[in-house]
MARNU-932589 format. One line per field, with one value per residue (C-alpha): residue number from 1; residue in three letters; x, z, y. Coordinates in steps of 0.5 Angstrom, whole numbers, always signed. Each point is the difference from the previous one (the first is absolute). Example, Ala and Ser with C-alpha at 12.3 -4.5 7.8 and 13.67 -1.06 7.14 Angstrom:
! MARNU-932589
resi (1,2)
resn (ALA,SER)
x (+25,+2)
z (+16,-2)
y (-9,+7)
//
This chain:
! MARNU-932589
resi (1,2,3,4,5,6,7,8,9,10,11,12,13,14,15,16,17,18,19,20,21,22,23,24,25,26,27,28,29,30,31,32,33,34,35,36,37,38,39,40,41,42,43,44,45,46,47,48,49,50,51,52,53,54,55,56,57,58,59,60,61,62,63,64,65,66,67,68,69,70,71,72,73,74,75,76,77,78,79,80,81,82,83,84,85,86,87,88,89,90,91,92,93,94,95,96,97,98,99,100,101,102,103,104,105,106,107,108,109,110,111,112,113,114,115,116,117,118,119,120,121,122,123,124,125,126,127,128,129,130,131,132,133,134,135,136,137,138,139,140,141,142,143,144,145,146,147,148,149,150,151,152,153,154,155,156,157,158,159,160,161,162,163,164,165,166,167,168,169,170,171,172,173,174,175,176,177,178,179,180,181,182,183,184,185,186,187,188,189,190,191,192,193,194,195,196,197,198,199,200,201,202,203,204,205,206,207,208,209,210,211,212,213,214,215,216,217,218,219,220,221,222,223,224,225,226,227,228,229,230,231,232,233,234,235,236,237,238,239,240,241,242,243,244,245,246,247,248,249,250,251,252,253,254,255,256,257,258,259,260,261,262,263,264,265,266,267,268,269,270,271,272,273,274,275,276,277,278,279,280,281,282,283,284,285,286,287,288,289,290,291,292,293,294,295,296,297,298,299,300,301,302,303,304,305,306,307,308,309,310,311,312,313,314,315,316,317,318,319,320,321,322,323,324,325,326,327,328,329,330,331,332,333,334,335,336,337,338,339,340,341,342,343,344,345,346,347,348,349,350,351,352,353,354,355,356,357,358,359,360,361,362,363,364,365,366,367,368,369,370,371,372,373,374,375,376,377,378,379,380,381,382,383,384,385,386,387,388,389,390,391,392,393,394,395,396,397,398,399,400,401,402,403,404,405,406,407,408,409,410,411,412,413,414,415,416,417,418,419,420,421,422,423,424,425,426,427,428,429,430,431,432,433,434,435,436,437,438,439,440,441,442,443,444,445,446,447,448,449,450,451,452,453,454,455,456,457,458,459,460,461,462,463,464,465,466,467,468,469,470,471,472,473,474,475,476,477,478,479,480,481,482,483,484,485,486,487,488,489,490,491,492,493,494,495,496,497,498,499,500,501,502,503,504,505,506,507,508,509,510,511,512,513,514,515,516,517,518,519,520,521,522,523,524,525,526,527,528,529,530,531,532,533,534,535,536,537,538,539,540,541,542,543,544,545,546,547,548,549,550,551,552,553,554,555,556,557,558,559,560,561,562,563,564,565,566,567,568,569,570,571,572,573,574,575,576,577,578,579,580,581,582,583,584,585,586,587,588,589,590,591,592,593,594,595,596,597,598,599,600,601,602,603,604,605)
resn (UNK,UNK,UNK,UNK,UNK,UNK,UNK,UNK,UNK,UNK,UNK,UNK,UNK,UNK,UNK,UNK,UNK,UNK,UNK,UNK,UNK,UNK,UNK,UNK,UNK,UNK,UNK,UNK,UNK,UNK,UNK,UNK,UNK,UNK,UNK,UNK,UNK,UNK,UNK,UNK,UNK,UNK,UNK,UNK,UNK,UNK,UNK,UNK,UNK,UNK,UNK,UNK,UNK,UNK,UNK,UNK,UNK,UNK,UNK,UNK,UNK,UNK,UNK,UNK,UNK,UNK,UNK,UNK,UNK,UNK,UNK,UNK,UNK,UNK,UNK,UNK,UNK,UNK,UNK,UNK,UNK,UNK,UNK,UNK,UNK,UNK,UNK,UNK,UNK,UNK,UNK,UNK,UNK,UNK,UNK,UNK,UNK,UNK,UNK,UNK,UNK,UNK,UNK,UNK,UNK,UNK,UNK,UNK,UNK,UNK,UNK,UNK,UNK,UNK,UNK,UNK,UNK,UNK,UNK,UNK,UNK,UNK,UNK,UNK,UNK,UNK,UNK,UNK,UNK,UNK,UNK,UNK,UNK,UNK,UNK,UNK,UNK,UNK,UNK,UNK,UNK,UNK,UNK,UNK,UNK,UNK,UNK,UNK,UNK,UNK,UNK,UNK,UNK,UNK,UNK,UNK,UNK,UNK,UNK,UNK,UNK,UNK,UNK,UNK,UNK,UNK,UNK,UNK,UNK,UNK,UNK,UNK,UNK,UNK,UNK,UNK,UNK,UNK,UNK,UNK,UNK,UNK,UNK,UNK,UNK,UNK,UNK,UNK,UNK,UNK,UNK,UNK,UNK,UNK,UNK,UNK,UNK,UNK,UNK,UNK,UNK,UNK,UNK,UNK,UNK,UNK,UNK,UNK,UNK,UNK,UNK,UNK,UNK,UNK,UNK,UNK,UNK,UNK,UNK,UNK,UNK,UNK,UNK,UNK,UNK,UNK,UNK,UNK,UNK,UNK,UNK,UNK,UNK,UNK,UNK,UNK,UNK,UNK,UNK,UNK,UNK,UNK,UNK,UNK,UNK,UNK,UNK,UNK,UNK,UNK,UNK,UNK,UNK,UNK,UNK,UNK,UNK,UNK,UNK,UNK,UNK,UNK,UNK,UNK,UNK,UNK,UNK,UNK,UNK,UNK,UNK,UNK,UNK,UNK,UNK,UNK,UNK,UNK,UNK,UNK,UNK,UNK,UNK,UNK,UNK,UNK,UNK,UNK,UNK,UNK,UNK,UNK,UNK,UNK,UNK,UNK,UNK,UNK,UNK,UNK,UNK,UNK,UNK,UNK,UNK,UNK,UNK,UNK,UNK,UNK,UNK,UNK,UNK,UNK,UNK,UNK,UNK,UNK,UNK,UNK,UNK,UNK,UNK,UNK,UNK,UNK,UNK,UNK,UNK,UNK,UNK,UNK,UNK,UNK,UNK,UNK,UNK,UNK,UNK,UNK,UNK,UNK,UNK,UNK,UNK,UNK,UNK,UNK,UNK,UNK,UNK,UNK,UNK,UNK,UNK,UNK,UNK,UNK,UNK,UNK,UNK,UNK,UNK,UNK,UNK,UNK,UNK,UNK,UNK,UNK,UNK,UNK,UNK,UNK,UNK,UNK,UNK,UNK,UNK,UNK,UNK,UNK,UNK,UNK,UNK,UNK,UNK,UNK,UNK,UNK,UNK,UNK,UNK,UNK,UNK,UNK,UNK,UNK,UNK,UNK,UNK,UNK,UNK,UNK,UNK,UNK,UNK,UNK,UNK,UNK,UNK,UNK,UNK,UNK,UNK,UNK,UNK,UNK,UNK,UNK,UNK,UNK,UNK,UNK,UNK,UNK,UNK,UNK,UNK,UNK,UNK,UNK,UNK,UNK,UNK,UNK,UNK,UNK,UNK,UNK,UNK,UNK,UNK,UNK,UNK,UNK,UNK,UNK,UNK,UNK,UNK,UNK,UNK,UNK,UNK,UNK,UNK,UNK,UNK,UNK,UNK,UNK,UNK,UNK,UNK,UNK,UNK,UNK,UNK,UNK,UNK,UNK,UNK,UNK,UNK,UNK,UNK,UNK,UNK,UNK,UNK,UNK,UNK,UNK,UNK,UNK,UNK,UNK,UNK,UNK,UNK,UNK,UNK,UNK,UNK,UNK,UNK,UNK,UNK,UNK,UNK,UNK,UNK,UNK,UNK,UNK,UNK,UNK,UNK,UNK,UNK,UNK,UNK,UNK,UNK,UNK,UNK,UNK,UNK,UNK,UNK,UNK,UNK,UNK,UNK,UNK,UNK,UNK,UNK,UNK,UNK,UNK,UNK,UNK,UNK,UNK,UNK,UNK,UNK,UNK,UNK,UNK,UNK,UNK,UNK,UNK,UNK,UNK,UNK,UNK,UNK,UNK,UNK,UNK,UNK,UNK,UNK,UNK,UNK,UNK,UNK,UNK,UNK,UNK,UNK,UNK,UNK,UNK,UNK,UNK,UNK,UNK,UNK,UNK,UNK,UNK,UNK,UNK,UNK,UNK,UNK,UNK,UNK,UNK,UNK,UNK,UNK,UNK,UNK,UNK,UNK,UNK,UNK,UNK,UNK,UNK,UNK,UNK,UNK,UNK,UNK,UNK,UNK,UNK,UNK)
x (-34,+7,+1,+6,+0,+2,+2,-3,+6,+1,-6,+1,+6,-2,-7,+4,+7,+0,-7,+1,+6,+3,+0,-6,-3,-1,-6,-1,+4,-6,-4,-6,+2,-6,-1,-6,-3,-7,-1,-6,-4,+3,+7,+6,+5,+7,+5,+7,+5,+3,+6,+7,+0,+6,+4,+2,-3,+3,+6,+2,+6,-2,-6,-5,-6,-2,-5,-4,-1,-1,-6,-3,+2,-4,-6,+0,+0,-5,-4,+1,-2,+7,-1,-2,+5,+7,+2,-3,+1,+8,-1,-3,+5,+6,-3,-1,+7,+2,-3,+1,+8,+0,-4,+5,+7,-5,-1,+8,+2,-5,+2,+7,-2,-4,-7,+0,-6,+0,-3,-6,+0,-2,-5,-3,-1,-2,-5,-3,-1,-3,-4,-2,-1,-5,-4,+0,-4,-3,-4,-1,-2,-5,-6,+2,+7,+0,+1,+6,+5,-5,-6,+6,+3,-8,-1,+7,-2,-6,+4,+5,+6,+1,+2,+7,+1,-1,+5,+5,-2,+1,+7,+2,-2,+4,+8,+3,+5,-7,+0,+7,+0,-6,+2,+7,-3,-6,+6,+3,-5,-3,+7,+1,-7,+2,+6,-2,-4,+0,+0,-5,+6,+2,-8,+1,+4,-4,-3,+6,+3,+7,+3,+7,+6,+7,+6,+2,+8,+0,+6,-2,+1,+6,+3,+6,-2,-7,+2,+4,-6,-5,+5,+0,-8,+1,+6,-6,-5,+5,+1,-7,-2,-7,-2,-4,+6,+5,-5,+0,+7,+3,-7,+0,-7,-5,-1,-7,+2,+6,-5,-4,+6,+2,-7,-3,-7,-4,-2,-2,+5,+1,+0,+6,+3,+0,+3,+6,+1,+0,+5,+4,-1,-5,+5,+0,-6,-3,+6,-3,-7,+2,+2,-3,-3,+3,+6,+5,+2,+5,+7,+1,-2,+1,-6,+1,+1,+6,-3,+1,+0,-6,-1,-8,-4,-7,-4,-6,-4,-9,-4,-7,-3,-8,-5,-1,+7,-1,-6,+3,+6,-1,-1,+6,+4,-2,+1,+6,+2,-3,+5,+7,-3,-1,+6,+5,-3,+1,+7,+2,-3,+4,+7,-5,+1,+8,+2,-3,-2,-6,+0,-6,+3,-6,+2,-6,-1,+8,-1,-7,+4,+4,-5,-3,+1,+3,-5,+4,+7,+2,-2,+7,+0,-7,+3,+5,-4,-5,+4,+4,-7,-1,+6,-1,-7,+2,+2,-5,-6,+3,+1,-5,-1,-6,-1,+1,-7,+3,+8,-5,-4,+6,+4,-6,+0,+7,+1,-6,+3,+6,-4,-3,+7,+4,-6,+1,+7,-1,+4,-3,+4,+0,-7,-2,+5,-4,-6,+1,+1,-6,-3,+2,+0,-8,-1,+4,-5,-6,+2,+2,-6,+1,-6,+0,-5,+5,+5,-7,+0,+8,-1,-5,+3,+6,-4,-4,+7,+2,-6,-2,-7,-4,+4,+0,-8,+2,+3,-4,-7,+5,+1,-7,-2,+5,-2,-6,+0,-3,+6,+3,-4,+8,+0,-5,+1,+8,-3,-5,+5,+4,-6,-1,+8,-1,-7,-6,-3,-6,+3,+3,-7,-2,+6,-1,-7,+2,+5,-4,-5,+5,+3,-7,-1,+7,-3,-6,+4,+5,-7,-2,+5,+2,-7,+1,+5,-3,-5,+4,+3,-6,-2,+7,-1,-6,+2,+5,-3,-5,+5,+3,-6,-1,+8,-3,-6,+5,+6,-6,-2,+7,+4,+4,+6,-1,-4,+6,+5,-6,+0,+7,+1,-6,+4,+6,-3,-3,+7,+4,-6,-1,+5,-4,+3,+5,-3,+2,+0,-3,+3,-5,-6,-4,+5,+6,-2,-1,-7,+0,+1,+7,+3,+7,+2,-4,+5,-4,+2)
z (-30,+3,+4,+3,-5,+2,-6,-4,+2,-9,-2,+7,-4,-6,+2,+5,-2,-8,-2,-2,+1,-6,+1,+3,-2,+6,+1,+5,-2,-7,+2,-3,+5,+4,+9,+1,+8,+3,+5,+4,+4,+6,-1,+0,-7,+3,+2,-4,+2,+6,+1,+2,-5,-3,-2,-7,-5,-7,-1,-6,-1,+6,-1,+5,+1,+7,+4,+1,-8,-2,+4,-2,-8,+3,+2,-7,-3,+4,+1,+6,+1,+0,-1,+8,-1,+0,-7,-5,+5,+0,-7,-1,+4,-5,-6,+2,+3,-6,-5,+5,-1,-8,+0,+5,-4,-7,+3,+3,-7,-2,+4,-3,-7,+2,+2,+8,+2,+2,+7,-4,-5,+7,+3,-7,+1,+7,-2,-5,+3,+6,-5,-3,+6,+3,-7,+3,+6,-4,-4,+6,+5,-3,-5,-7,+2,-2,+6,+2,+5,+4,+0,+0,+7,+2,-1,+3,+6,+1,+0,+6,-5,-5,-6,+2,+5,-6,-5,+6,+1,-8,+0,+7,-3,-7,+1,-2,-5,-4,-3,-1,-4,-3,-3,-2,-5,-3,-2,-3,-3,-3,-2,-5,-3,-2,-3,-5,-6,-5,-7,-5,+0,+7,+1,-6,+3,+6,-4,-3,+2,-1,+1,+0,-1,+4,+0,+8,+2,+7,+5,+5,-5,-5,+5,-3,-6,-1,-3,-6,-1,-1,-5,-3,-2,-2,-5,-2,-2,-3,-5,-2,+6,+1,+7,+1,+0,+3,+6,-1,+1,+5,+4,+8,-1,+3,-5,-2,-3,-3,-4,-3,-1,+6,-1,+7,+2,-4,+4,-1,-3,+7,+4,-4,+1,+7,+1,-5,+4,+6,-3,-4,+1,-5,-5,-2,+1,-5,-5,+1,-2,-6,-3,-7,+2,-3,-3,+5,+7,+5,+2,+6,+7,+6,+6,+5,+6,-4,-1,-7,-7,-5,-8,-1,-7,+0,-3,-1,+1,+0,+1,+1,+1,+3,-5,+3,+2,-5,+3,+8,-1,+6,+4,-2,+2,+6,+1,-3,+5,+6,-2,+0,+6,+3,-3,+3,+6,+1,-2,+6,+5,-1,+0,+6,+2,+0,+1,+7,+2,+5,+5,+5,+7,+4,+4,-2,-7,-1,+1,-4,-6,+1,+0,-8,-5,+6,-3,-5,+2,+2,+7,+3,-2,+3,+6,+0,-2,+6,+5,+0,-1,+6,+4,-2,+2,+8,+3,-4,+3,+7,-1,+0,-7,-2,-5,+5,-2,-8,+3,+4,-7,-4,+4,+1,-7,-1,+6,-2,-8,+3,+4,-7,-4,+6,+0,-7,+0,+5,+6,+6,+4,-3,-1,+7,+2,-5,+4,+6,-2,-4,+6,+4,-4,-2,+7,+2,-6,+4,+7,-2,-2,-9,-3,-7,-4,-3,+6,+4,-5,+0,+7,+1,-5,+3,+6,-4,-2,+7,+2,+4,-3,+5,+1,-8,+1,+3,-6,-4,+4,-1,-8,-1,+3,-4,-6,-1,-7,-6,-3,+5,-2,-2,+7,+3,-5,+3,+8,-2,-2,+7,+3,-3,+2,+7,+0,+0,-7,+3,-1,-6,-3,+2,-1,-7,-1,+3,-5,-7,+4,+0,-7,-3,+4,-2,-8,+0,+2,-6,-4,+3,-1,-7,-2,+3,-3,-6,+1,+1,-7,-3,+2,-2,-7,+0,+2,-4,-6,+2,+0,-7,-3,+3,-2,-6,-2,+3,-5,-7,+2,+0,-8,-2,+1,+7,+2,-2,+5,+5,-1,+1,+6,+3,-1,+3,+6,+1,-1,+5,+5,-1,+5,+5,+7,+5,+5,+7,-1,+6,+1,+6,-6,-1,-7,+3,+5,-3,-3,+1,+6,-3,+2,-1,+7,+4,+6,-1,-5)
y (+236,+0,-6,-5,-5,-7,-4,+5,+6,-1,+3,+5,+3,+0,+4,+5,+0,+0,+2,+8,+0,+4,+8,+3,+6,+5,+0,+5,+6,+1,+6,-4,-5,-1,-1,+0,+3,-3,+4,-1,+4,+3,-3,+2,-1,-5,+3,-1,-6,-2,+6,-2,-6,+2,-6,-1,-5,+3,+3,+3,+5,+6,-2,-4,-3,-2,-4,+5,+3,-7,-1,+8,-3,-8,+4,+5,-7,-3,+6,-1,-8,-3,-8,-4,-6,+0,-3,+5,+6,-3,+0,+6,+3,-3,+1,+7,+1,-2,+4,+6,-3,+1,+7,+3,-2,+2,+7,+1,-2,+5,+5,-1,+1,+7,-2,+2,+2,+8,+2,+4,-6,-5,+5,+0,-8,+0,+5,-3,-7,+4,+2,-7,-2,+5,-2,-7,+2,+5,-6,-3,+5,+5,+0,-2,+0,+7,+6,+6,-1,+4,-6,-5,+2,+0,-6,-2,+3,-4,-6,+4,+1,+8,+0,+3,-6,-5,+5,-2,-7,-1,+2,-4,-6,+1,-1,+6,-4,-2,+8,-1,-6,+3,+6,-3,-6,+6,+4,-6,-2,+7,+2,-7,+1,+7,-3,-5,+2,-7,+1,-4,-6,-1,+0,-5,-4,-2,-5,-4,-7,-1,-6,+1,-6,-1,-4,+0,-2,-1,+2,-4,-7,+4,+4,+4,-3,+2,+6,-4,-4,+5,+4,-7,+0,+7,-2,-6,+5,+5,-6,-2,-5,+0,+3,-7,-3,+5,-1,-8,-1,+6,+2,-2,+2,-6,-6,+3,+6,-2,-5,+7,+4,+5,+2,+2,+1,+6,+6,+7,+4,+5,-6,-3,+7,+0,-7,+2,+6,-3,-5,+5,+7,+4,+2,-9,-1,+5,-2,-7,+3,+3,-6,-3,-6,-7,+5,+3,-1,+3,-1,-4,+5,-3,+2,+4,-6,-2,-8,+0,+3,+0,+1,+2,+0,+1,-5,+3,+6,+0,+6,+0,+8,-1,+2,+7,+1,+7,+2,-1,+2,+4,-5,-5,+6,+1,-8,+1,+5,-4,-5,+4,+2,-6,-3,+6,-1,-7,+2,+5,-5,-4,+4,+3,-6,-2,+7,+1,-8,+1,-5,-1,+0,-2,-7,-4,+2,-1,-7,+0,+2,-5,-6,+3,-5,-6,-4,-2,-1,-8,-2,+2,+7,+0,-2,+4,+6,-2,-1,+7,+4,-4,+2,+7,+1,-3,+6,+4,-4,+1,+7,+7,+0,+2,-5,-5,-4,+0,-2,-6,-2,+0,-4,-6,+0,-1,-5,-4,-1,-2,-6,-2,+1,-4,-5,-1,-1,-5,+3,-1,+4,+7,-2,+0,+5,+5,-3,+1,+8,-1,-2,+6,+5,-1,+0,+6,+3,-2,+2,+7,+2,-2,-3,-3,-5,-4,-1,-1,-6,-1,-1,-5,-5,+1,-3,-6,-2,+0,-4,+7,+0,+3,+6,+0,+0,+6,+4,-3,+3,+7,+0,-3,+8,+3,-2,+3,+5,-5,+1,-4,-7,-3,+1,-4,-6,-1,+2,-6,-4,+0,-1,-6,-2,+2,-5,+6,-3,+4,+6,-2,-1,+6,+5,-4,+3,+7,+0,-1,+5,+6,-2,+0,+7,+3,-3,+4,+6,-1,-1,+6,+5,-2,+1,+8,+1,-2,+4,+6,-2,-1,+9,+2,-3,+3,+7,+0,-3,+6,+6,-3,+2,+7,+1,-2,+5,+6,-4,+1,+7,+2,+3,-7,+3,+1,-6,-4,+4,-1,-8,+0,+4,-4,-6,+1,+2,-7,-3,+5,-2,-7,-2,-2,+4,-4,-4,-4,-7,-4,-6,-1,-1,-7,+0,-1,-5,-8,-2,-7,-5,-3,+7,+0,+2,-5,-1,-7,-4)
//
């Protein structure tokens, strides 16, 4: 539920600014990516965005993504059901800007290395997720799901649009850069499938933990000494000393792991390879590896970053292979090759990353970006912080920028924590400086036509505080209308709470009992839900369970030799296809919204 927060602008950070902020996955671009058209009878399907919104929100290398893509890409993700208040749309709309940011730069460095996508390769794209598409109205539109573009268009008709008007919308409402960015990643990705080929022993060694050991120096504590010291460790070791001991008396190391002799916390053997790769380069990182456990130890090696210098053992090494690591050797290969994938991947994003730095240009989401994570930085960072988002946001909320209503959203939230903050601090002036703006930015919200339950709320606390309990009634008759899915039951409890500040216990008692009652409602619904789904797996199991056993009578006719090649054909099918297709997330569902009536974004308490 997005919302102004009063003294709970800590929590509205943490949900809205920090929650899922790592690299997202473009969910758009899958082809299995699902949009799903309801067209009743009779109507005409949408038309595309609003033409002439140009200005850019996303900018990397020559590339840009403008306001008008990242409402086609908003409503591919929210099948064209965008969240109805400010906070999740402005942070649907962050997240999205930022993901699309990662993916640009990921595909110029593509692009660099070779993978460009081809004119004919991006044709074939589009076609097949026309086709993917068409297949969605298909299940939708004719009996059984199943029909020819020919009973496809008929049906289409009926509903006042064609077959080809849809074609045409499908590829309107998908940014061009979608297919680009698409078709770049899948060759990327086919491309390092096909490289590697691991053997028996690097299958093995998925299964190992190394725990390796170190004596570090630091430059930053020795300066130009550093380098002296840790040849004197290395001149210890030489002589006969213990490794222990060696860490014990030369390490900068924290205290802990000097006390269990430089040994680090144990890891799989590819995950301690990364990390001395990033460190040291590969070359070091696989002599460190090949080293005897408890017997021999490098010479010192100074990290890449130049912060010190470093001798590493290793101190132990266990390997634990699964009981049918010979019989699914096939499937640990392919786990092995979705790591190296992966890995390889996260590795070029991140070079992606410094090599073309991606910059979100839009004005309000710049300033969004600069909240993320404030929460946890001292009072007067905040403030800081607060008062330049502030002063940025001035002129974009007296301008025509057509996200003038978010400008005005995030511009409240920032004055009404610098009101708290202020109010915290115990200075007065700046407090009532801040709410003064508060004041009027609220009212502006209001009188230009804005709606929004939380500032309905922040506006009538404002007014009980002010002694205006009259006019607060008036808010509070508005957010109590608002405030009528069974999801909002939070809501009604924090609305019932200013009633009763603003001397309407009636109401109070009221809105109470219409709380319990939607929270009830919205209960039953989760109970509901969670038995179809339940349901539906309880069929799926059973149907599968069912064409086990047809495989199974097929598999017992057939010579022994080939009913094995059919078994393990049958199952490498399932593990390509078991992962389920790329979906839009919907920040606009039940699950994302407050459960209880202590929402963390009560603008009440």
């Amino acid at each position: 539920m997005a919302g102004i927060t009063v003294r709970t602008f800590r929590e509205i950070l943490k949900r809205r600014l920090v929650k899922g902020l790592g690299l997202l996955v473009l969910l758009l671009i899958a082809l299995s990516m699902v949009i799903f058209f309801a067209i009743p009878p009779g109507a005409p399907l949408q038309q595309g965005v609003a033409a002439g919104l140009t200005q850019p929100v996303v900018k990397v290398g020559d590339l840009t993504i403008t306001e008008g893509d990242l409402q086609r890409f908003i409503n591919i993700q929210t099948q064209k059901n965008p969240p109805s208040d400010y906070g999740s749309l402005l942070q649907l709309r962050y997240m999205l800007a930022r993901s699309l940011a990662d993916n640009l730069a990921f595909t110029l460095e593509l692009e660099k290395q070779g993978y460009k996508a081809t004119p004919t390769e991006i044709e074939a794209a589009k076609e097949q997720f026309v086709q993917s598409q068409l297949d969605v109205l298909r299940a939708q539109l004719l009996p059984e799901g199943k029909g020819d573009d020919r009973a496809l268009d008929k049906a289409l008709r009926e509903r006042g649009t064609s077959l080809r008007r849809v074609r045409e919308q499908i590829l309107a409402e998908t940014p061009e850069i979608a297919f680009r960015i698409q078709v770049a990643q899948d060759k990327f990705r086919k491309s390092l499938r096909e490289k590697y080929n691991p053997t028996d022993e690097q299958l093995r060694l998925m299964f190992e933990q190394v725990y390796p050991a170190r004596i570090f120096v630091s430059a930053n504590k020795h300066k130009e000494k550093a380098q002296q010291r840790i040849q004197e460790a290395y001149n210890a070791l030489k002589a006969g000393k213990p490794f222990a001991e060696v860490v014990k008396q030369y390490s900068d190391d924290p205290e802990d792991i000097k006390k269990r002799g430089g040994q680090q916390v144990g890891s799989g053997y590819y995950e301690i390879q990364e990390g001395l790769t990033e460190l040291f380069g590969a070359e070091a990182a696989n002599r460190i590896l090949a080293l005897k456990p408890g017997k021999e130890y490098t010479e010192p090696l100074q990290d890449k970053q130049k912060t010190g210098y470093y001798i590493y053992t290793i101190a132990e090494r266990k390997l634990a292979l699964p009981e049918d690591f010979e019989k699914n050797k096939d499937g640990y290969r392919q786990a092995f090759i979705n790591m190296r994938v992966s890995r390889e991947e996260v590795r070029l994003r991140n070079e992606a990353h410094r090599t073309f730095k991606p910059e979100i240009v839009d004005p309000v989401l710049a300033q969004y970006a600069k909240m993320e994570g404030l929460f946890r930085e001292p009072i007067p960072q905040q403030i800081k912080v607060l008062k330049e988002v502030n002063e940025a946001l001035t002129p974009v909320v007296n301008s025509a920028d057509p996200n003038l209503r978010l400008a005005q959203w995030l511009q409240i939230l920032a004055l009404n924590r610098l009101v708290e903050l202020h109010k915290e601090v115990k200075d007065k002036e700046n407090e009532k400086k801040f709410r003064e703006q508060l004041i009027t930015a609220v009212n502006r919200f209001f009188n230009e036509g804005g709606e929004d339950l939380n500032i309905r709320m922040l506006r009538a606390r404002l007014l009980i505080e002010a002694g205006q309990k009259q006019q607060a009634l008036d808010d509070l008759e508005i957010a109590e209308g608002l405030a009528a899915r069974p999801e909002d039951f939070g809501y009604l409890f924090e609305i019932a709470q200013l009633y009763e500040q603003a001397g309407r216990k009636d109401k109070a008692q009221q809105l109470h009992k219409r709380a319990d009652e939607q929270r009830i409602a919205l209960q039953r619904q989760q109970e509901e839900m969670i038995r179809r789904q339940i349901e539906a797996f309880r069929r799926q199991q059973e149907e599968a369970k069912k064409q086990q056993e047809v495989q199974g009578q097929g598999s017992a006719q057939q010579p022994p030799q080939q009913g094995a090649q059919a078994s393990q054909q049958g199952g490498a099918q399932p593990a390509q296809g078991a992962q389920p297709p790329a979906q839009s997330t919907q920040p606009n569902t039940p699950q994302t919204r407050p459960q209880s009536g202590s929402s963390p974004q009560s603008p009440t308490k």
